[in-house]
MILODO-182558 format. One record per residue (C-alpha): chain; residue in one letter; x, y, z. Coordinates in nm, 3 decimals, decimal comma. Last residue first. Example, Ala and Ser with C-alpha at 12.3 -4.5 7.8 and 13.67 -1.06 7.14 Angstrom:
ROFI  mol  type       xx       yy       zz
ROFI    A     S    1,367   -0,106    0,714
ROFI    A     A    1,230   -0,450    0,780
//
This chain:
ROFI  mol  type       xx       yy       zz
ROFI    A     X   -0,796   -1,965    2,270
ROFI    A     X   -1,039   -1,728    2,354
ROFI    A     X   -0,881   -1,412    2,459
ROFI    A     X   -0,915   -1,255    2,127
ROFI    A     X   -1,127   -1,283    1,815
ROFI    A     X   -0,950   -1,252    1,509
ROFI    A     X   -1,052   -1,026    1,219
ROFI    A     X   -0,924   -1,080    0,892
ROFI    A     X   -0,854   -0,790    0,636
ROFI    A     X   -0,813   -0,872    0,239
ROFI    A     X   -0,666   -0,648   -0,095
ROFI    A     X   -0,699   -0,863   -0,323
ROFI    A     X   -0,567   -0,861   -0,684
ROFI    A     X   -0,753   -0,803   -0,990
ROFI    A     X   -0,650   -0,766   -1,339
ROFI    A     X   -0,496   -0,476   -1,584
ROFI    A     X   -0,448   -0,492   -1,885
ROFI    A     X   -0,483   -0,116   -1,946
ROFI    A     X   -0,879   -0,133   -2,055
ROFI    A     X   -0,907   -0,345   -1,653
ROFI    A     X   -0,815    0,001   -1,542
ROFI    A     X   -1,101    0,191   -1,725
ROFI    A     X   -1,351   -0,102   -1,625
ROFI    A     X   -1,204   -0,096   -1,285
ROFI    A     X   -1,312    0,264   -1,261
ROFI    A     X   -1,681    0,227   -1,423
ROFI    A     X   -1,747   -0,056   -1,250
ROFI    A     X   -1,735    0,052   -0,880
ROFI    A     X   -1,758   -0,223   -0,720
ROFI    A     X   -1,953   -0,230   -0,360
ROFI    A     X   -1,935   -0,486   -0,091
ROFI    A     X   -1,534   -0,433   -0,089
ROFI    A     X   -1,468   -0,283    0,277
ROFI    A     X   -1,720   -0,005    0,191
ROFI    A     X   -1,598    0,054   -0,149
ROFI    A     X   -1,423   -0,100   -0,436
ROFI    A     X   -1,182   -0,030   -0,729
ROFI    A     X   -0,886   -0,042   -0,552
ROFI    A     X   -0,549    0,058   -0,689
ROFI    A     X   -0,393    0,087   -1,025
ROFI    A     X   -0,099   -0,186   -0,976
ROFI    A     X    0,200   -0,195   -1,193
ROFI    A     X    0,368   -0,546   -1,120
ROFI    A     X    0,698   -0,677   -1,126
ROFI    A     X    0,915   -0,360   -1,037
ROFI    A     X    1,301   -0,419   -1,114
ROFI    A     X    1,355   -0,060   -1,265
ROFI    A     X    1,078    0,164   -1,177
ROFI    A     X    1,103    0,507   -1,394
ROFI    A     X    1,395    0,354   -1,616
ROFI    A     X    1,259    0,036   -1,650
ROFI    A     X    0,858    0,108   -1,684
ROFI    A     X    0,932    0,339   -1,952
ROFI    A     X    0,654    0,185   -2,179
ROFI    A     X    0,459    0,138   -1,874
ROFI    A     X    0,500    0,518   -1,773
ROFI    A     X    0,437    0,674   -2,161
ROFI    A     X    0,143    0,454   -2,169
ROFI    A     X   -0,016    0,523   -1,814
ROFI    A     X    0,077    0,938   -1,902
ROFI    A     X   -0,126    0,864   -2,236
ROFI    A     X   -0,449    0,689   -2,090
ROFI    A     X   -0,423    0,961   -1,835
ROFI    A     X   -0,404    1,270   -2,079
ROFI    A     X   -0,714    1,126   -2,292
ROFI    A     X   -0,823    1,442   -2,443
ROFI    A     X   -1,138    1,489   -2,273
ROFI    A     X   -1,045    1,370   -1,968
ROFI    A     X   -0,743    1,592   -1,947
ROFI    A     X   -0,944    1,922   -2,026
ROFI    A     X   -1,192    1,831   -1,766
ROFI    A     X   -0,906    1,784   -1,521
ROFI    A     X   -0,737    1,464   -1,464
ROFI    A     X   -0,656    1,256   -1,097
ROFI    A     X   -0,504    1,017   -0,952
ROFI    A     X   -0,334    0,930   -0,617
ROFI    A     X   -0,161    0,618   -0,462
ROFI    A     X   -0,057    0,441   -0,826
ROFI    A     X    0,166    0,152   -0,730
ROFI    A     X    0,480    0,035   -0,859
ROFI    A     X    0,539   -0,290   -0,742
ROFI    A     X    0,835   -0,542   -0,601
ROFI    A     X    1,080   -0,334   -0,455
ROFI    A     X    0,851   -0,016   -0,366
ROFI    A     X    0,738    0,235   -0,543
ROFI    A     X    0,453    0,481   -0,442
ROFI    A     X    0,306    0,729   -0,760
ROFI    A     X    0,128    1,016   -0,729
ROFI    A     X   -0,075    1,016   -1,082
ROFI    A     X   -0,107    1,322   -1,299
ROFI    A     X   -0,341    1,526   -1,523
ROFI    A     X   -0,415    1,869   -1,700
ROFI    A     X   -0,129    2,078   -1,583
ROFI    A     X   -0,157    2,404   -1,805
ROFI    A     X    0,164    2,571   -1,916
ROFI    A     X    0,381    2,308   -2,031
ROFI    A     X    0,371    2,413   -2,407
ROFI    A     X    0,017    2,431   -2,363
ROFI    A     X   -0,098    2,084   -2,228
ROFI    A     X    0,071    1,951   -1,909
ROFI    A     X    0,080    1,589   -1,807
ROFI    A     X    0,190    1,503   -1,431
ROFI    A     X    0,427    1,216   -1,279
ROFI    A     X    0,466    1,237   -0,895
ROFI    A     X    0,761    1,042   -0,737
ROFI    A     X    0,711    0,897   -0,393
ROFI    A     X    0,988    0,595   -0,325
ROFI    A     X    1,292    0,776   -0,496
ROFI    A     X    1,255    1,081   -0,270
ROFI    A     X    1,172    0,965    0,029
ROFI    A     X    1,186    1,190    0,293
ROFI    A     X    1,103    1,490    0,051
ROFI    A     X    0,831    1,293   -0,022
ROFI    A     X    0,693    1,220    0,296
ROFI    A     X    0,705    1,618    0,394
ROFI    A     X    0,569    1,775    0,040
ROFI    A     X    0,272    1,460    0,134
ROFI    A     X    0,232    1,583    0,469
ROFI    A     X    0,191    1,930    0,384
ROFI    A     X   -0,075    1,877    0,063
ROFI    A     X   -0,257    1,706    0,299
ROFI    A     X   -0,274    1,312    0,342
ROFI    A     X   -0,632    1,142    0,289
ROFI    A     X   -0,715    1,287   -0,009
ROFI    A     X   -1,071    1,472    0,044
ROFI    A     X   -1,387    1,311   -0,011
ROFI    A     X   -1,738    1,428   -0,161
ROFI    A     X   -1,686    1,153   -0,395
ROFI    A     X   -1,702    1,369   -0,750
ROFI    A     X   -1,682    1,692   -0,696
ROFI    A     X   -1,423    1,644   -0,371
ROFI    A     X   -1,191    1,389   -0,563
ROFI    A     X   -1,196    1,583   -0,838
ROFI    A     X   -1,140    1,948   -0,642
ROFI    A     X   -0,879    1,793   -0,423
ROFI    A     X   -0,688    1,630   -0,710
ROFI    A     X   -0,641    1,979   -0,846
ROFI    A     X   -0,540    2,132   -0,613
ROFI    A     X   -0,291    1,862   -0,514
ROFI    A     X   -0,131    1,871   -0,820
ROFI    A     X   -0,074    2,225   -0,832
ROFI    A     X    0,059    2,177   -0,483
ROFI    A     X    0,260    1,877   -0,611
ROFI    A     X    0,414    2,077   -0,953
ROFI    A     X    0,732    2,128   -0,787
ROFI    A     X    0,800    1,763   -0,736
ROFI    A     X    0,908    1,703   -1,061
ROFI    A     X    0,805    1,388   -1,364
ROFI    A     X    0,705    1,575   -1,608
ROFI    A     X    0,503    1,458   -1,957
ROFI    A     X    0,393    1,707   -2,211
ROFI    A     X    0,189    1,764   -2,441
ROFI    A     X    0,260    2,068   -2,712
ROFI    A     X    0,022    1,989   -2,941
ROFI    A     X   -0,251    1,754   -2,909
ROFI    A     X   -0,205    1,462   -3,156
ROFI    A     X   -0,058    1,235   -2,883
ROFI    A     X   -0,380    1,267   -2,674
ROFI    A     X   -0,605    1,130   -2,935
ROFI    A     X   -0,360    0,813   -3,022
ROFI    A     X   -0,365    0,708   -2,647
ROFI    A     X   -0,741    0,755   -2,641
ROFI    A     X   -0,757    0,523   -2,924
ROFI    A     X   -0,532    0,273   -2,759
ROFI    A     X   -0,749    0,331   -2,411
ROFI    A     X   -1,111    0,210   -2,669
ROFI    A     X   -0,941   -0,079   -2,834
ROFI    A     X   -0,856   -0,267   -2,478
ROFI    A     X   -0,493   -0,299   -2,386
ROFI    A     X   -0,293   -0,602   -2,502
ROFI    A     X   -0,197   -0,777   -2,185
ROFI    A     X    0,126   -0,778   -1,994
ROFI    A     X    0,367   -1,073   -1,906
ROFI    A     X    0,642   -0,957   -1,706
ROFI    A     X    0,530   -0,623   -1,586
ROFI    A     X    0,189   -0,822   -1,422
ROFI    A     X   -0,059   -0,530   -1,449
ROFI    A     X   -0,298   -0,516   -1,153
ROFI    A     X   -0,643   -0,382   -1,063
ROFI    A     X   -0,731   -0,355   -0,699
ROFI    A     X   -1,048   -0,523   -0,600
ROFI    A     X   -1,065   -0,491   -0,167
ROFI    A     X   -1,213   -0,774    0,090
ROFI    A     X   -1,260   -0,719    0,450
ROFI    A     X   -1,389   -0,966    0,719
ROFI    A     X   -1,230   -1,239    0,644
ROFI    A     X   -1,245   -1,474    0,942
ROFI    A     X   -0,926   -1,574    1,167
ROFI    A     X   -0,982   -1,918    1,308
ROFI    A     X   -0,606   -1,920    1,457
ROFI    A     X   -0,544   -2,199    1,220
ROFI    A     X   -0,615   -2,009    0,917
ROFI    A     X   -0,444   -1,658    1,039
ROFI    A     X   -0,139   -1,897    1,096
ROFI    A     X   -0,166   -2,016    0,709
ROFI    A     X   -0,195   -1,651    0,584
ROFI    A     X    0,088   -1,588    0,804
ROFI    A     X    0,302   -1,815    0,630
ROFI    A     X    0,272   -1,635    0,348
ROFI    A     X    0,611   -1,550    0,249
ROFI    A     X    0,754   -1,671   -0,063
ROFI    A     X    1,002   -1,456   -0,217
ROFI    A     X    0,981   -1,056   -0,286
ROFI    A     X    0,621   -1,026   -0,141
ROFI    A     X    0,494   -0,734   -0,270
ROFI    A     X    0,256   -0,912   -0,504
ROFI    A     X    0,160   -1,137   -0,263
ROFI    A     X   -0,069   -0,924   -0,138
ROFI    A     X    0,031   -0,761    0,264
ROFI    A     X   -0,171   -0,920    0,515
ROFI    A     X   -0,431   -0,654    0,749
ROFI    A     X   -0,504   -0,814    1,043
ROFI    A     X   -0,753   -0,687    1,279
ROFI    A     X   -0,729   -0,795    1,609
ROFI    A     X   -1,036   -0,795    1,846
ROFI    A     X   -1,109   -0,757    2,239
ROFI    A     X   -0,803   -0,541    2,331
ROFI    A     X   -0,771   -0,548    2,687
ROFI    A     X   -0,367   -0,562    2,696
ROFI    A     X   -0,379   -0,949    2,815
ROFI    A     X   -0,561   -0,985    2,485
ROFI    A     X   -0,343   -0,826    2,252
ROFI    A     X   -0,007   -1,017    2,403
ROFI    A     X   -0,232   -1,319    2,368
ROFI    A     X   -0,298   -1,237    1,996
ROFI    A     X    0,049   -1,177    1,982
ROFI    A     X    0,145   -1,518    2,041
ROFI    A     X   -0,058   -1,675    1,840
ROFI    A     X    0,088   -1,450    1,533
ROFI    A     X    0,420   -1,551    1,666
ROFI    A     X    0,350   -1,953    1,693
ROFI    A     X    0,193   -1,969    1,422
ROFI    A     X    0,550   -1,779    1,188
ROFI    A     X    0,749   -2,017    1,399
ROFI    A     X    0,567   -2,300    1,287
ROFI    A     X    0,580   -2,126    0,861
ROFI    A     X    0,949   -2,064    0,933
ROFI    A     X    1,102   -1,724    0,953
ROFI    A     X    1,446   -1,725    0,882
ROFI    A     X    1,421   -1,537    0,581
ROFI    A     X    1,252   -1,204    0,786
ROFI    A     X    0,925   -1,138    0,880
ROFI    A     X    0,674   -0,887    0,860
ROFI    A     X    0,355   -0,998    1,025
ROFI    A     X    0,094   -0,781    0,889
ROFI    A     X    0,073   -0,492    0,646
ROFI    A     X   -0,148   -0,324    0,443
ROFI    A     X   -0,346   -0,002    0,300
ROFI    A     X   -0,146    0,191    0,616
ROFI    A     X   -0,248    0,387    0,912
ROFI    A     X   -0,518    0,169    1,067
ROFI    A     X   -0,208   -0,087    1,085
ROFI    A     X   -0,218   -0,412    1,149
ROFI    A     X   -0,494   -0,254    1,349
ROFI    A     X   -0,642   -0,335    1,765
ROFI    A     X   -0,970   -0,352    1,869
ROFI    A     X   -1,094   -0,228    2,189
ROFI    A     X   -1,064    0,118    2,138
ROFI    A     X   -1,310    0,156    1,843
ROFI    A     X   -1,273    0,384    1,594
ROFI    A     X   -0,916    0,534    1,566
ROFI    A     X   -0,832    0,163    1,623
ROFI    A     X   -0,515    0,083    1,795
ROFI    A     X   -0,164    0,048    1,646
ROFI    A     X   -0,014   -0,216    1,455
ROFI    A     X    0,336   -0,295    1,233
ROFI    A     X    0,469   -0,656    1,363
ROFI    A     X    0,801   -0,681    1,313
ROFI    A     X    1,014   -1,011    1,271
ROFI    A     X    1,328   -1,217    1,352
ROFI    A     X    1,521   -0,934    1,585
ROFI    A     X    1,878   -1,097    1,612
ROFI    A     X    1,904   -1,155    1,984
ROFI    A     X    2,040   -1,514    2,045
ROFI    A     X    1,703   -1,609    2,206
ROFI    A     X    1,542   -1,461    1,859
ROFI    A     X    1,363   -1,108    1,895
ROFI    A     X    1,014   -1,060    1,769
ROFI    A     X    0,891   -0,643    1,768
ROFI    A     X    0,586   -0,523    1,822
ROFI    A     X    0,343   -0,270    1,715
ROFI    A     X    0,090   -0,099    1,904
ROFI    A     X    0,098    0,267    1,831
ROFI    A     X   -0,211    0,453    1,924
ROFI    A     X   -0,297    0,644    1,682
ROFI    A     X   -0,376    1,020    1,513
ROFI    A     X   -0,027    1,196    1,639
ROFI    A     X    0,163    0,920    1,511
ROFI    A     X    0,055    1,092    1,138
ROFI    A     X    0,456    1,133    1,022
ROFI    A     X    0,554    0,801    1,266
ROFI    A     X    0,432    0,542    0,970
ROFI    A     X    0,656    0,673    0,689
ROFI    A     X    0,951    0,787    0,935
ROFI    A     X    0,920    0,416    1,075
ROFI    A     X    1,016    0,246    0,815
ROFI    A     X    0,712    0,016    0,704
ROFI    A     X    0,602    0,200    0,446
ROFI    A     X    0,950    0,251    0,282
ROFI    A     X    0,858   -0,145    0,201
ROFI    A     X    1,000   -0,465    0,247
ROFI    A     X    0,765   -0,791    0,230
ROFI    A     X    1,036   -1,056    0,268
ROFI    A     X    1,202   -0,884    0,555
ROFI    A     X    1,592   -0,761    0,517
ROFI    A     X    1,508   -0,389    0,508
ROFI    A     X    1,229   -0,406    0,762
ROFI    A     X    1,465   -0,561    1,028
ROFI    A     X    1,692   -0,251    0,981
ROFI    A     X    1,394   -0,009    0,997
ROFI    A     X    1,304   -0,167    1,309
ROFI    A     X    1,662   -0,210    1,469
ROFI    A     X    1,679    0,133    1,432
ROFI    A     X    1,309    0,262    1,547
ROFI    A     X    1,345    0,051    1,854
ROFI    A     X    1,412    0,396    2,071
ROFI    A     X    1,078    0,470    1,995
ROFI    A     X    0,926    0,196    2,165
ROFI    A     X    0,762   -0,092    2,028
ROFI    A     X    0,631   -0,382    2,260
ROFI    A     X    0,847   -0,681    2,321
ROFI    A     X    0,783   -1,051    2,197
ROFI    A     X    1,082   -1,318    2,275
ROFI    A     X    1,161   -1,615    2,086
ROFI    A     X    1,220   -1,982    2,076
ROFI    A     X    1,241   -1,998    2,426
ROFI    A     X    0,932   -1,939    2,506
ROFI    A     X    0,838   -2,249    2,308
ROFI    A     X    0,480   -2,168    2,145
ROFI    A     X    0,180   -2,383    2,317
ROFI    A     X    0,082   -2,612    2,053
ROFI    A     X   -0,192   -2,539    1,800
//
C-alpha cells in the first residue's frame, strides 16, 4: 500500500471537548449506533484508557471516528473498543474504500509511534451497517490483519423469517394457557430484573452482568428509546418470571440481557415474550432488519455452547459473526 496523501486528511487524538463533533459524525456514519455517542462509551471512562481518534478532511468536515482505548489487560495493545461488543472505523458516505486503507494504515502508525505493540480491531457485522460499508474489512486484509477472535450470535432476518422449530411453538402454546400472563415493557421493574438476572447468571456461569444495576438505571435513563426492558409476570402481574434487556439501534434489535426464573422456564415465559416481541416487531422496533439473540460462544469463540444456540436457532434464528483481528504494529 501507498504512502497515504497527507493532504487528504488529518488524524487527531480524542479529547473531550471533541465529544460534539463526535456524536455528530456518529449520526451521519454508515454504522450509527447510541453506542458510539460518547455518553454510552464515557459512563465506565473510569476503567480505560481512551484512545480514539478522530479523521478530519483538509476542508474540515470530520470524515470518520475511530472508537478505541487501551487494553484493561495488557498495556501495549490497543481496543476498538475493550468497552463495547464492536466497533471499528466508523465512517461516513464519503468514505471511499482507498481512503478507508489509507486511514486504518494510518492509525496503525499513530498506534505505533504511541508504544502500543498490537491493535485489536473489533469491525461492526454487517448487519448494522445501514448501506455498504466494509471497506475496512478490505484495509484490515491488506494491512495483514489476522483473525484472532471469532463469536456465533444467532440472528433473525425481520424481512424473511423462518418457521420456528415444533418444540418453541409448543412452549408458546403452554405459556398462553397460564392465567393471568403478562407482558410489560417499564423501566420500574429493572432492579427486579436485575435480581433476578444476577442470581441466573451467577448459578449457572458463576458470572455477574457486566454493568450494575446503577449503570444500567443511568444508560437507560440516557437513552430511553435505545434500552427498553421487556419482562413477563405471572399472577395477575405480581410475580416477574422473565425478561430480556433489549438495545436498539437503526438497523437491529438486539437482546443484551436475558434471563427466566424457574417458574418461567417451566412455563415457557421466554419463548412467549420472543413471540409477543417479533410479532410486534413494528411498533416495539419500527425499521429494525434483524432481531439478533446474541452470542452463543465462549473464550473468543473456541467453545459453542449448544444448548443456547440450539434454543435460539428454535426461533429462526441463524448465525452471524462476531470477529476481532489483531494487527501487528510498527512493521510496515
Amino acid at each position: 500500500m501507498s504512502d497515504y496523501d497527507e493532504q487528504a486528511f488529518t488524524l487527531q487524538s480524542y479529547t473531550p471537548d471533541a465529544a460534539e463533533v463526535w456524536n455528530a459524525c456518529v449520526a451521519q456514519t454508515r454504522s450509527a449506533s447510541f453506542l458510539f455517542f460518547r455518553a454510552y462509551m464515557d459512563y465506565h471512562a473510569s476503567r480505560f484508557t481512551d484512545a480514539s481518534l478522530l479523521f478530519y478532511a483538509r476542508r474540515g468536515q470530520l470524515l470518520a471516528v475511530l472508537p478505541a482505548c487501551q487494553s484493561p489487560a495488557d498495556t501495549s495493545v490497543v481496543v476498538s473498543h475493550a468497552g463495547l461488543t464492536y466497533g471499528g472505523l466508523l465512517t461516513t458516505s464519503a468514505v471511499t474504500t482507498s481512503l478507508a486503507c489509507h486511514m486504518l494504515r494510518a492509525a496503525c502508525r499513530h498506534y505505533a509511534a504511541q508504544g502500543y505493540r498490537e491493535f485489536i480491531y473489533k469491525p461492526a457485522p454487517y448487519i448494522y451497517k445501514e448501506y455498504p460499508a466494509e471497506e475496512d474489512l478490505y484495509a484490515l486484509f491488506r494491512l495483514k490483519g489476522r483473525l484472532c477472535t471469532r463469536a456465533a450470535s444467532s440472528v433473525i432476518s425481520l424481512a424473511q423469517p423462518l418457521p420456528w422449530s415444533t418444540l418453541r411453538r409448543r412452549k408458546v402454546r403452554k405459556a398462553a394457557s397460564q392465567p393471568a400472563l403478562v407482558v410489560e415493557s417499564d423501566a420500574a421493574h429493572v432492579a427486579a430484573f436485575w435480581q433476578l438476572l444476577d442470581v441466573v447468571l451467577s448459578t449457572r456461569h458463576g458470572v455477574h452482568p457486566v454493568h450494575t444495576l446503577a449503570e444500567m438505571q443511568m444508560l437507560m435513563e440516557s437513552f430511553p428509546r435505545d434500552i427498553r426492558l421487556f419482562t413477563v409476570h405471572v399472577g395477575n402481574g405480581k410475580r416477574l418470571c422473565a425478561g430480556c434487556l433489549m438495545y436498539f439501534t437503526r438497523c437491529v434489535a438486539h437482546v443484551q440481557y436475558i434471563a427466566a426464573s424457574d417458574e418461567g422456564r417451566a412455563i415457557g415465559a421466554l419463548d412467549y415474550l420472543f413471540s409477543h416481541l417479533l410479532a410486534h416487531i413494528e411498533q416495539v422496533a419500527p425499521g429494525s432488519r434483524y432481531f439478533d439473540f446474541g452470542i452463543s460462544t465462549e473464550q473468543g469463540g473456541s467453545v459453542l455452547n449448544e444448548g443456547l444456540i440450539f434454543q435460539k436457532e428454535g426461533y429462526g434464528a441463524r448465525t452471524v459473526c462476531y470477529d476481532s483481528y489483531v494487527l501487528p504494529l510498527g512493521q510496515d
